[in-house]
N, CA and C atoms as an extended XYZ file, in Angstrom:
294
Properties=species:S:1:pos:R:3:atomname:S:1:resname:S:1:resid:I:1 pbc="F F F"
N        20.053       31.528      -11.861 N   UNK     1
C        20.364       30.903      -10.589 CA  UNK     1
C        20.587       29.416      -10.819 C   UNK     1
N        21.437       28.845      -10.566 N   UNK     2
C        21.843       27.569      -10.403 CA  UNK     2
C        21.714       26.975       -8.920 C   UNK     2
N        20.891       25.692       -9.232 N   UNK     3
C        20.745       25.186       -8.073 CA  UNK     3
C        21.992       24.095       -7.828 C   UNK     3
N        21.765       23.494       -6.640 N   UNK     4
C        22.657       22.695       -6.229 CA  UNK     4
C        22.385       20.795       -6.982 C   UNK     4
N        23.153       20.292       -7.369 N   UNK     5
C        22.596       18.496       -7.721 CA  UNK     5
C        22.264       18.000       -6.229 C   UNK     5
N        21.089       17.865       -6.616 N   UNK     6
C        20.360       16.646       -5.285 CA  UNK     6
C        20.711       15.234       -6.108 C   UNK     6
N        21.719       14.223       -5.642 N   UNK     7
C        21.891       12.966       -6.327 CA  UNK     7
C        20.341       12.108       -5.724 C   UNK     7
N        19.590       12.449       -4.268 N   UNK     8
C        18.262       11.863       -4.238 CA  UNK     8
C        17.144       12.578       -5.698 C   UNK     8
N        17.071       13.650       -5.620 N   UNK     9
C        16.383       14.302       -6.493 CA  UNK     9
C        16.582       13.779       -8.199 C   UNK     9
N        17.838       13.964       -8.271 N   UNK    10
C        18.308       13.111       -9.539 CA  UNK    10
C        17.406       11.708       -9.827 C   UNK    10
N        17.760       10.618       -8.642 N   UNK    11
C        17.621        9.084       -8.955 CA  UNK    11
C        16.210        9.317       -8.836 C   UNK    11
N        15.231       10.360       -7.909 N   UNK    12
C        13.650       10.096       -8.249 CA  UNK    12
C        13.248       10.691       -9.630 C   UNK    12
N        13.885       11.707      -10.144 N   UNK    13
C        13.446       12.323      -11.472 CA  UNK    13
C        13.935       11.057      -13.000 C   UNK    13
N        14.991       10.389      -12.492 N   UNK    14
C        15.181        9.434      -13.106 CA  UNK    14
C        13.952        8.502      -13.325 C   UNK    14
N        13.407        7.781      -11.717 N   UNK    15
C        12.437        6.874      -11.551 CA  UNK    15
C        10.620        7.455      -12.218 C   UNK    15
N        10.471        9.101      -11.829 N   UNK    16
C         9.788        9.686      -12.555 CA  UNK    16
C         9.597        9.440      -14.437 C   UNK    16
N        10.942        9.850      -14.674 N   UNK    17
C        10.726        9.869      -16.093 CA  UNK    17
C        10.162        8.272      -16.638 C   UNK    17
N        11.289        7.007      -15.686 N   UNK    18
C        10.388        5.882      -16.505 CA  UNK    18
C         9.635        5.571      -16.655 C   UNK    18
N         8.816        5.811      -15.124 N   UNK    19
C         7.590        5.203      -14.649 CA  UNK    19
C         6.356        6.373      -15.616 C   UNK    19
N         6.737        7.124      -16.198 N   UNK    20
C         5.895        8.519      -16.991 CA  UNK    20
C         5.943        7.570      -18.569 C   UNK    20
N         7.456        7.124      -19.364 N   UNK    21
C         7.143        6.448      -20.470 CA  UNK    21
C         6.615        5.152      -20.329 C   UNK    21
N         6.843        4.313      -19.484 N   UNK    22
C         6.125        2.896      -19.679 CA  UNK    22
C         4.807        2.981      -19.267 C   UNK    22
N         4.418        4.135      -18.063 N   UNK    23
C         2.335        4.395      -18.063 CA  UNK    23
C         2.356        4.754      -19.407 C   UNK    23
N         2.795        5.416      -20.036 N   UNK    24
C         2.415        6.212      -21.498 CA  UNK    24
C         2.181        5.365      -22.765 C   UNK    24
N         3.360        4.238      -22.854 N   UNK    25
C         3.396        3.317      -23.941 CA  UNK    25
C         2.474        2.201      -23.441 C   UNK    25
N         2.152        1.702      -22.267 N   UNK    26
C         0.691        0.601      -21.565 CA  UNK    26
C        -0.347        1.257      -21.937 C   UNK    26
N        -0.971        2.340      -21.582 N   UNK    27
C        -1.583        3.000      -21.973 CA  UNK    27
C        -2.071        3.431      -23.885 C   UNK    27
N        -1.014        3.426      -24.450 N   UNK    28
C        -1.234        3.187      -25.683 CA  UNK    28
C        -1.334        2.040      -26.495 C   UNK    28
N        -0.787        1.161      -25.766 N   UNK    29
C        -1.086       -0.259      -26.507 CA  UNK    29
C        -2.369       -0.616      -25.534 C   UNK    29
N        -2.715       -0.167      -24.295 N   UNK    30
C        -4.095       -0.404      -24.194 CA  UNK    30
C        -5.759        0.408      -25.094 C   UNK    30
N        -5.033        0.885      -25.469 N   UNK    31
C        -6.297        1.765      -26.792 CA  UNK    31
C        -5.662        1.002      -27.854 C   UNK    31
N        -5.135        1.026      -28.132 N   UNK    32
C        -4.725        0.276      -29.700 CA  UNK    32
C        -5.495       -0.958      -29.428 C   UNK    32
N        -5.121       -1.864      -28.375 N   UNK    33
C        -5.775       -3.158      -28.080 CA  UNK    33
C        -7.620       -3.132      -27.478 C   UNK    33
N        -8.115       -2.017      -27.213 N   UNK    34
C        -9.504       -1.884      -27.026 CA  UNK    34
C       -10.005       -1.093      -28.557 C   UNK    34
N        -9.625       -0.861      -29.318 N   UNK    35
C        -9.921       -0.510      -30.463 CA  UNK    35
C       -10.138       -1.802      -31.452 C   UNK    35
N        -8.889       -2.908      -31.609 N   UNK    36
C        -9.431       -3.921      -32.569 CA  UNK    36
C        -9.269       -4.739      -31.734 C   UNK    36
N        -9.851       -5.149      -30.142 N   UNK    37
C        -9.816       -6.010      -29.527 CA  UNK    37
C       -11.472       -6.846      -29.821 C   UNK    37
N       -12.320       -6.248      -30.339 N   UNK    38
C       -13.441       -6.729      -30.673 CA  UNK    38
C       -13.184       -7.554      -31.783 C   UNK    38
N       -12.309       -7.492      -32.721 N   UNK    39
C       -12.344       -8.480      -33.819 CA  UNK    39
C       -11.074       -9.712      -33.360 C   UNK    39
N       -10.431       -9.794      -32.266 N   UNK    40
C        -9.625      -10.347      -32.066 CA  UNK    40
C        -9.678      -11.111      -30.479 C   UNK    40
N       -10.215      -12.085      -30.920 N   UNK    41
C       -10.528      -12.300      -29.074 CA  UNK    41
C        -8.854      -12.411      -28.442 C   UNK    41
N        -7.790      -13.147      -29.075 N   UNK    42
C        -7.024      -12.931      -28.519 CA  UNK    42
C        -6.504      -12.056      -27.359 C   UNK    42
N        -6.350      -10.988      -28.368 N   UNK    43
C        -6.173       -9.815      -27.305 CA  UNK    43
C        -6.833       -9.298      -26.605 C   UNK    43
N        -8.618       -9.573      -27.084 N   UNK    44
C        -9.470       -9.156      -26.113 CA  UNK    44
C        -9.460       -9.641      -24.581 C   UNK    44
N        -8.765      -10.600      -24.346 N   UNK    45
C        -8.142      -11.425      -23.207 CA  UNK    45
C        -6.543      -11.061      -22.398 C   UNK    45
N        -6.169      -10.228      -23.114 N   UNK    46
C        -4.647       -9.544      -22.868 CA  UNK    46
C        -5.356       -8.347      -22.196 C   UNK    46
N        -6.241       -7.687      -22.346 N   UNK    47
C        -6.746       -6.451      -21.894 CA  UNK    47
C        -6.643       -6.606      -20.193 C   UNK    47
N        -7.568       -7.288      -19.411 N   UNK    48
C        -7.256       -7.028      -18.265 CA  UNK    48
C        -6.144       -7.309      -17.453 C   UNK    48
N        -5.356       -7.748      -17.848 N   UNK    49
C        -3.420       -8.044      -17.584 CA  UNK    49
C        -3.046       -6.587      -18.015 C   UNK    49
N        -3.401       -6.127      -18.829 N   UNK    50
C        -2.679       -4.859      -19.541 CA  UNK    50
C        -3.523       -3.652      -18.717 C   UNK    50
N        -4.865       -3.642      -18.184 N   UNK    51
C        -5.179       -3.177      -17.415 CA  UNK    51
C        -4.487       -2.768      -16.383 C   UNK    51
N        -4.548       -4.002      -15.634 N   UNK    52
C        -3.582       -3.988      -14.148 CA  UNK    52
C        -2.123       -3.202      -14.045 C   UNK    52
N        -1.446       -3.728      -15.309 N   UNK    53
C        -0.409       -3.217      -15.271 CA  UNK    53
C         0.016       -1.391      -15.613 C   UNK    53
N        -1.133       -0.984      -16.411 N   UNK    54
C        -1.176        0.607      -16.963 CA  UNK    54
C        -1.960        0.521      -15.088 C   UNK    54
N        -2.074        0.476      -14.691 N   UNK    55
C        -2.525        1.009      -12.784 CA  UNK    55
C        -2.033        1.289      -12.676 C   UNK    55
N        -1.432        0.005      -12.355 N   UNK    56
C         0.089       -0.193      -11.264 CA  UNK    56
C         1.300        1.180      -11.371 C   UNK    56
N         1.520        1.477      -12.843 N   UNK    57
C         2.669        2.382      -13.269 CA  UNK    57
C         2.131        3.680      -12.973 C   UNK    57
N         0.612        3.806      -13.332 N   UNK    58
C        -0.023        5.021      -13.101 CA  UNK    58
C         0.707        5.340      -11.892 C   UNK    58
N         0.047        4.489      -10.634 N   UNK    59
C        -0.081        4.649       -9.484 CA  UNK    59
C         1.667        5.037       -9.035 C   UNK    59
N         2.493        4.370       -9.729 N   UNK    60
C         4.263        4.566       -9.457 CA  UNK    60
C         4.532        5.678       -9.806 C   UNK    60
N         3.718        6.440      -11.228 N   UNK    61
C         4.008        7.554      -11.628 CA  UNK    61
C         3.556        8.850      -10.469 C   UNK    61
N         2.403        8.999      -10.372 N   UNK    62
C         1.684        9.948       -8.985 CA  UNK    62
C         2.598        9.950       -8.049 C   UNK    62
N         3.364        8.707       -7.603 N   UNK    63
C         4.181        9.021       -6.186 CA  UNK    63
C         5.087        9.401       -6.786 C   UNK    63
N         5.385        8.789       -7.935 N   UNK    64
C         6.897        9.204       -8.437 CA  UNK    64
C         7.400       11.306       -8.550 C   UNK    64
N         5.787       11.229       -8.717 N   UNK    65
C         5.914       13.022       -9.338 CA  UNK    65
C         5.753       13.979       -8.215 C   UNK    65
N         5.067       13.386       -7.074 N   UNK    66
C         5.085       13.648       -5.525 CA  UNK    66
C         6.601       14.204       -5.165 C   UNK    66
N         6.875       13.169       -5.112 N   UNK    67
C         8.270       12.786       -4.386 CA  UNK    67
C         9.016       13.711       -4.999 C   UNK    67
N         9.430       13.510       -6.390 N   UNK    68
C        10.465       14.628       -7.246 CA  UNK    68
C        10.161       15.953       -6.895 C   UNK    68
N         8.419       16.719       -6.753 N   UNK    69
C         8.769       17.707       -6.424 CA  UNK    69
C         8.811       18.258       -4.733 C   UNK    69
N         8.420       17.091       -4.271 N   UNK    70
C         9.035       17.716       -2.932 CA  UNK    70
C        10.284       18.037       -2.615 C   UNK    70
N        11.237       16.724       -3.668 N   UNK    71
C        12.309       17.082       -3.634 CA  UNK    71
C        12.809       18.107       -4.040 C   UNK    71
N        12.515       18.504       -4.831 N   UNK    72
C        12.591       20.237       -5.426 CA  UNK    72
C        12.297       21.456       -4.702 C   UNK    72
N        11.654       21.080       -3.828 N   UNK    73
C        11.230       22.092       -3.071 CA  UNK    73
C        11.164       21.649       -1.748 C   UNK    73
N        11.981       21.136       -1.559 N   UNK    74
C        12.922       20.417       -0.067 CA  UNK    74
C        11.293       20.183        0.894 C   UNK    74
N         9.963       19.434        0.738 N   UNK    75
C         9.372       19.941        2.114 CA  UNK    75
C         9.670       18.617        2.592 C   UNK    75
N         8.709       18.884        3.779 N   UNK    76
C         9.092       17.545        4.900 CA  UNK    76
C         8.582       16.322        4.344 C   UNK    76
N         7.199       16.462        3.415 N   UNK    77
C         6.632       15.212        3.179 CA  UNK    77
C         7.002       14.622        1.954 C   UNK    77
N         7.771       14.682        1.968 N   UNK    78
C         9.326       14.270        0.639 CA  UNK    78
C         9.525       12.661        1.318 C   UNK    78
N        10.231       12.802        2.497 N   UNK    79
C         9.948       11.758        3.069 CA  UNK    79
C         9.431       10.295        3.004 C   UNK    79
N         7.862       11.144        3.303 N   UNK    80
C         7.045        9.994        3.655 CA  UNK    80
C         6.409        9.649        2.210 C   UNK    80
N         6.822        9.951        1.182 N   UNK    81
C         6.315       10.040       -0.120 CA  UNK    81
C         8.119        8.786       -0.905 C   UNK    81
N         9.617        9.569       -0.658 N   UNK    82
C        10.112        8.416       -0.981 CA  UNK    82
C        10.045        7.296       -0.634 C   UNK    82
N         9.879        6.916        0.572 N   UNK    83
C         9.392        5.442        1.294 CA  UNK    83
C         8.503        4.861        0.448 C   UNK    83
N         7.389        5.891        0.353 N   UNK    84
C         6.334        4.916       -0.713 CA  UNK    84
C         6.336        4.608       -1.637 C   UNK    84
N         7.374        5.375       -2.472 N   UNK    85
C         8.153        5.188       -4.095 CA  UNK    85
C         8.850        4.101       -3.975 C   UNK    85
N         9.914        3.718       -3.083 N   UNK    86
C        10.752        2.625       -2.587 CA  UNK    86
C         9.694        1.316       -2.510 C   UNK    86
N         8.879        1.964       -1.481 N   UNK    87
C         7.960        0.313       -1.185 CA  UNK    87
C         7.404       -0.462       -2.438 C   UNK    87
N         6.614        0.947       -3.230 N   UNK    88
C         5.923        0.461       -4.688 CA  UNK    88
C         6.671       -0.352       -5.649 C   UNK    88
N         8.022        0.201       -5.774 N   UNK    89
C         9.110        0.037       -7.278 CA  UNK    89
C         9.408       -1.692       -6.257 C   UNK    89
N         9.488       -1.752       -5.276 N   UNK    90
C         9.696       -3.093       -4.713 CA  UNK    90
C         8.516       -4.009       -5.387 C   UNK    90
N         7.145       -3.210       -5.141 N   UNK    91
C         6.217       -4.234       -4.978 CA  UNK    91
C         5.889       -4.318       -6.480 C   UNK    91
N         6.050       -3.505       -7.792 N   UNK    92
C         6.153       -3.767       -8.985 CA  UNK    92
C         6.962       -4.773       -9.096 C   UNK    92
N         8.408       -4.639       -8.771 N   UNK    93
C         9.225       -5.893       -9.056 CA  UNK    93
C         8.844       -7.292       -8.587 C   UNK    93
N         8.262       -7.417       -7.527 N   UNK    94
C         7.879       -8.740       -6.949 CA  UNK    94
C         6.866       -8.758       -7.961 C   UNK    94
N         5.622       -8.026       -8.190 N   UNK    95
C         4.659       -8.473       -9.311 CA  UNK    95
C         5.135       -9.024      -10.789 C   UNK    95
N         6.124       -8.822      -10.977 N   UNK    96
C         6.860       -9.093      -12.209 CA  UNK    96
C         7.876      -10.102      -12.267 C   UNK    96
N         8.191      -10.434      -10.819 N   UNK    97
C         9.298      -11.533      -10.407 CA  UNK    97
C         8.949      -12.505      -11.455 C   UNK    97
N         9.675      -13.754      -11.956 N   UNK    98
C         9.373      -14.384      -12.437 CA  UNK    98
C         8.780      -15.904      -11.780 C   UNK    98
């Protein structure tokens, strides 16, 4: 069975997949960096910046994976779930504004 292209479904599975590798790679340079962050104060000071930011994506990823499969499975609260994907990917960018 072949389904139909949702071009919404598309651009959230798109926003899914990034927001899935950049939690994944924060997340790994946050263990790499709590592993020899004890011999390195440097980075032991990069940790809670790197914290915040493995959240933040977490938190983009959960709606992100919401949203895609509602879209997949057409329900109503697809909706009220892209709005919040929209609002977030806004409010990441302003956190990152320069």
């Amino acid at each position: 069975m072949v389904l139909p292209v949702r071009p919404l479904a598309v651009i959230t599975g798109i926003l899914l997949g990034t927001s899935v590798a950049i939690t994944l790679g924060l997340g790994v340079v946050l263990f790499i960096y709590w592993l020899i962050g004890a011999d390195e104060p440097a980075l032991q000071r990069e940790i809670p910046t790197l914290r915040t930011s493995a959240a933040m994506f977490f938190g983009l990823t959960v709606v992100a994976a919401g949203a895609f499969y509602g879209q997949l499975v057409r329900k109503w609260w697809r909706w009220p779930l892209l709005a919040l994907l929209l609002l977030l990917v806004f409010a990441v960018g302003l956190y990152y504004w320069p």
